[in-house]
C-alpha positions in Angstrom: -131.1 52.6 12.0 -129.1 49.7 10.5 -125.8 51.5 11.2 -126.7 51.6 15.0 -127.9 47.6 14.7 -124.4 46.7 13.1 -122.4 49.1 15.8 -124.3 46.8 18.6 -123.4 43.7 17.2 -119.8 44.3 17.2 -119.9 45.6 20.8 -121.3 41.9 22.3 -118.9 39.7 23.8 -117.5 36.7 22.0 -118.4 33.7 23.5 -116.0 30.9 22.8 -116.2 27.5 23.2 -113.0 26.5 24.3 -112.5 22.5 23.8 -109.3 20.7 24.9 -108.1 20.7 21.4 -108.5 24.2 21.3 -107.3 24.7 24.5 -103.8 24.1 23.3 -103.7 26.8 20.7 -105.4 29.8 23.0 -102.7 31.8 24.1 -103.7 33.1 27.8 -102.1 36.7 29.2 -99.6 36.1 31.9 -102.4 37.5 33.9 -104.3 34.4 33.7 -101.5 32.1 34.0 -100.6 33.5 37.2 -104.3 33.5 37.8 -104.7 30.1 37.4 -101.2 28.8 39.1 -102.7 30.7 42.4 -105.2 28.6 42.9 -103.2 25.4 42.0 -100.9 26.4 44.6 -103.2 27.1 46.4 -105.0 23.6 46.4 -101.8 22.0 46.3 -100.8 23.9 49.5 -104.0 22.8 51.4 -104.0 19.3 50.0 -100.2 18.9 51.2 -101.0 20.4 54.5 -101.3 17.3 56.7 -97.8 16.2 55.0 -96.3 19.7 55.9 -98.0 19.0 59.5 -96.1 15.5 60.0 -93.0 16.6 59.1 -93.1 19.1 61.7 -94.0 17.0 64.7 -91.1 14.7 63.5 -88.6 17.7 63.9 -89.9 18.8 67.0 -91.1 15.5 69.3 -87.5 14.0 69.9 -84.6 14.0 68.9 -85.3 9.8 67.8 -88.2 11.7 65.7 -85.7 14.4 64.6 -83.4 11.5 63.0 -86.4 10.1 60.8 -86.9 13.5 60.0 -83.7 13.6 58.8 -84.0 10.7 57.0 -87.1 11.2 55.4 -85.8 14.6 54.3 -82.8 13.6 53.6 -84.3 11.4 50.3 -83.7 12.8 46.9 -87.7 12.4 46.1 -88.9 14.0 49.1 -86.8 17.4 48.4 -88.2 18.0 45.2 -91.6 17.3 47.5 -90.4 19.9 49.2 -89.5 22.4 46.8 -92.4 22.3 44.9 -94.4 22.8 47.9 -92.0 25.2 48.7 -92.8 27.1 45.0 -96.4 26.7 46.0 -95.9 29.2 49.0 -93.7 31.3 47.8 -96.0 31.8 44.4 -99.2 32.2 46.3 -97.7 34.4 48.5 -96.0 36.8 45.9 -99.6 36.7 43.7 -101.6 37.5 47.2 -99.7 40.2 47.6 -100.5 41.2 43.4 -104.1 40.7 44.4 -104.1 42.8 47.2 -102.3 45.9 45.0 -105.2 45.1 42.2 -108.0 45.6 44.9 -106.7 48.5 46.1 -106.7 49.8 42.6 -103.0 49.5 41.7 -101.5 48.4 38.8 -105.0 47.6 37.3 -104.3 48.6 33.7 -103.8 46.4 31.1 -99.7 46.8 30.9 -99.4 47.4 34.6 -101.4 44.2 35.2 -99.5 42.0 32.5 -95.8 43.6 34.0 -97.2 42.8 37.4 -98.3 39.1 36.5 -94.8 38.8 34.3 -92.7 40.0 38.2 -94.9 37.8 40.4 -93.8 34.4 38.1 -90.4 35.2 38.0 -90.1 36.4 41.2 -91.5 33.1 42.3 -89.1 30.9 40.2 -85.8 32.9 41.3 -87.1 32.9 45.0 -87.7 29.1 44.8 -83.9 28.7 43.0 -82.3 30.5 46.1 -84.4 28.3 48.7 -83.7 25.2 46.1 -80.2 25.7 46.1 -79.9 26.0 50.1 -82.0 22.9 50.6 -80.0 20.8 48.0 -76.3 21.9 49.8 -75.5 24.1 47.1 -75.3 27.6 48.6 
């Protein structure tokens, strides 16, 4: 009887209390860091959305509107804007399409999932470097 008592206490779940302190020494999977950066970019995507809706009624009203376009774009500050918006989509797109392979039952193992995580952040970064360079005149 005590052997099945001690054999149900070490099957409960661990609850921890994470803090903000202790938040800095947990060490998250890659599946929860990609996790969690889908929703920023997510958020960050919506948020920036009546941004990303100006700048396309400058480049397509006239072409007076397409020159402040131009000019607006053209500033240092407002490219990196831009790019990081532009990592948002291309991150939320690549996780979506992780998501969608996870509910139709793919790659949900524990080393499938964390390989899967692991290609959709670098996949993300090196997709956001080819569109970074083209939008700074570099390729």
């Amino acid at each position: 009887m005590v052997d099945a008592q001690n054999a149900v206490k070490k099957d409960k779940p661990v609850f921890r209390n994470i803090g903000l302190a202790q938040l800095i020494h947990y060490r998250l999977p890659w599946a929860g860091k990609v996790s969690i950066l889908h929703r920023i970019s997510g958020a960050v995507l919506f948020l920036m959305l009546p941004f990303l809706l100006y700048l396309l009624d400058l480049s397509l009203a006239s072409e007076l509107s397409y020159q402040n376009f131009q000019a607006i774009t053209g500033h240092v500050l407002v490219k990196i804007v831009c790019l990081g918006l532009i990592w948002c989509f291309l991150h939320h797109f690549c996780a979506g399409i992780r998501y969608l392979l996870l509910d139709l039952e793919i790659g949900v193992e524990k080393n499938e999932a964390n390989r899967s995580a692991i290609i959709v952040f670098i996949l993300g970064v090196a997709l956001t470097a080819i569109v970074g360079l083209k939008l700074f005149g570099l390729y």
